[in-house]
N, C-alpha and C positions, 0 to 999 in steps of 0.2 A: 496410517494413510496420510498422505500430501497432498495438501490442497494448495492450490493459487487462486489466489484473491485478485479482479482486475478491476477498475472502476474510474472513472474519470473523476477528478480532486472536487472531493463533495458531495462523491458519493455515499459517503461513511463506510466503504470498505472495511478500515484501519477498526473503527470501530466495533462493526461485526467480529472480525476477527480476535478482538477483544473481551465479547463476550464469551466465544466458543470455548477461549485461553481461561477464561475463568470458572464455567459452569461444566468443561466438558476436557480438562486439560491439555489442551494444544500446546505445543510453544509457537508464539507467532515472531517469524522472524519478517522484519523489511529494512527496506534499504535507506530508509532513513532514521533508522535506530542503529544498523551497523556502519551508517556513516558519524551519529553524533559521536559514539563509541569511539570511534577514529581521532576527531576532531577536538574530544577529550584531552587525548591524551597528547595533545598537539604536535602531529608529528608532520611531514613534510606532504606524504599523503592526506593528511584531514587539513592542512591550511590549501591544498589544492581544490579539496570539495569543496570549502566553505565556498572559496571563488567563484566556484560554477554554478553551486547551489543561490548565492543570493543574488545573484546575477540571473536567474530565473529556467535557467540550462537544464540538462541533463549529463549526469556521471557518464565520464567515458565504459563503454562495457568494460574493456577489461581487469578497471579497477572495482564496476561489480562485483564479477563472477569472481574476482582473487579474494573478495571480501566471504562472499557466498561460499565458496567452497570451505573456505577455513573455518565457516561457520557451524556447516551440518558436516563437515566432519567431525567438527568437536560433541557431537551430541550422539546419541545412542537411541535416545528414540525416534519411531519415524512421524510420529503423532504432531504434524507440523501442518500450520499455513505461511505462506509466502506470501507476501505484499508488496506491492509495486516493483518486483523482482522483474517481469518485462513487460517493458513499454517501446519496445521496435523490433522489425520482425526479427531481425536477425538475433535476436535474444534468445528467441523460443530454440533456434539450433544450442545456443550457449548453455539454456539451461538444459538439455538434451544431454549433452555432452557433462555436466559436472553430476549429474544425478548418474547415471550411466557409469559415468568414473567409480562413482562413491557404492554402486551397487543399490539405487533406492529409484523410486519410479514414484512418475505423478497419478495422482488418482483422480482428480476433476479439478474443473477450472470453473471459477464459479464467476459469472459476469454482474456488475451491479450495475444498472441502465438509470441515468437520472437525463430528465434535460439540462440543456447547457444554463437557461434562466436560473433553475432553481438550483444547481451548483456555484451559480456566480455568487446568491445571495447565500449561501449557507459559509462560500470561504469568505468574504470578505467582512461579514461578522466577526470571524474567527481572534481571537484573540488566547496569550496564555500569558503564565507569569513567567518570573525566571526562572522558576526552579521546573517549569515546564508544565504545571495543571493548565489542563484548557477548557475555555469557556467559549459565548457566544453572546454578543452583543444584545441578540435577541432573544435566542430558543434560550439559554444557558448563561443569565449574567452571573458576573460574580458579586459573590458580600463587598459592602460597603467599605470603602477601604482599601479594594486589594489595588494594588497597582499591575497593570495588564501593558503587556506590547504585544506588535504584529506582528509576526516573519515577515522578514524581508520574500519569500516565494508567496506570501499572500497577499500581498500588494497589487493594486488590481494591473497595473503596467506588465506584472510578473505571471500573473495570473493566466492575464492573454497569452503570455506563451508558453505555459503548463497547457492552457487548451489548446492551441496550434497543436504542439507534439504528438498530444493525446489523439485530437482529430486524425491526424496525418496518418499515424502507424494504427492502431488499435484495432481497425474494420481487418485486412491479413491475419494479425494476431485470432481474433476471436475467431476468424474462419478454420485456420488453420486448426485451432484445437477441436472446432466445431467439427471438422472431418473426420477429426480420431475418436468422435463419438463421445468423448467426456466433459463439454461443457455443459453448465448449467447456466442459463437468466432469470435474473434476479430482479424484480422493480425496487428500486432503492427509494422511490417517493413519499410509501410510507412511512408512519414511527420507526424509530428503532426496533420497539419491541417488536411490530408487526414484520418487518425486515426478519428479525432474528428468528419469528418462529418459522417463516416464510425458507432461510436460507436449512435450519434444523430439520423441518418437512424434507428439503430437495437433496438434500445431503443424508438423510435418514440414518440419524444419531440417536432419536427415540426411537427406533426401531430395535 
């Protein structure tokens, strides 16, 4: 089954989808793991993300979905969540079209709903090292000692317009899937745990 993951930045999506990948074997693909991926390996496509990305933007689609297809073709199973894969409407036709291609189908869209207050204070905590563990100034400091930096998309200048985006397109997005009967809402406010059993419930994985 295929799941999409949607949530405004600080929602703990990525998160969720983290746990599911661990307790319940998903592979969770997103779009900013097959951009660092890219960016790696530093090629003329990943020095174009970086630009966009710490500049506070969003990826042009069709360097998405080129990333995305290449991606769940190369996999065999269909036991996947999807993470930040669309963020405007026209995406939802895009992902339409590469699952369609590839012969696989989505099965729920699962919405995580925070407000915007308590998203602002969960990223701009955010912090990780270089080799990429992440922490939180507050909820999640790290041991004494480590040295921690900010993304440059978590900077609050950058922030404001991760949530512009998010505002602008998202409400279409969630209707749209709302119409094909397969999404689900999520309150993201709570703990983690309380999230995850919450998201396990609506998705019925103990079932």
């Amino acid at each position: 089954m295929i799941y999409l993951f949607i949530g405004m930045p600080g929602s703990g999506k990525d998160t969720q989808a983290e746990l599911l990948e661990e307790k319940y074997g998903f592979t969770v693909i997103s779009t900013g793991d097959l951009f660092r991926d890219e960016i790696e390996v530093d090629t003329e496509l990943g020095r174009r993300i970086t630009e966009v990305v710490d500049g506070g933007g969003l990826v042009d689609d069709e360097i998405v979905y080129e990333l995305m297809g290449n991606k769940l073709e190369s996999m065999d199973s269909d036991k996947i969540i999807m993470t930040g894969v669309v963020r405007r409407p026209a995406q939802v036709e895009m992902l339409d079209e590469v699952l369609v291609r590839l012969g696989k189908k989505l099965g729920r869209v699962v919405v995580f709903e925070l407000s915007e207050e308590t998203a602002i204070e969960r990223i701009s905590g955010r912090r990780q090292t270089e080799d990429g563990e992440l922490y939180h100034v507050k909820y999640n400091p790290p041991p004494e000692g480590v040295e921690l930096i900010q993304r440059e998309d978590d900077k609050p200048e950058n922030v404001k317009v991760r949530f512009g985006h998010f505002n602008k397109h998202d409400q279409p997005i969630i209707e749209e899937y709302d119409k094909r009967g397969i999404l689900i809402r999520v309150d993201a406010t709570p703990s983690i745990d309380d999230v995850h059993q919450a998201v396990v419930r609506q998705l019925g994985l103990n079932s």
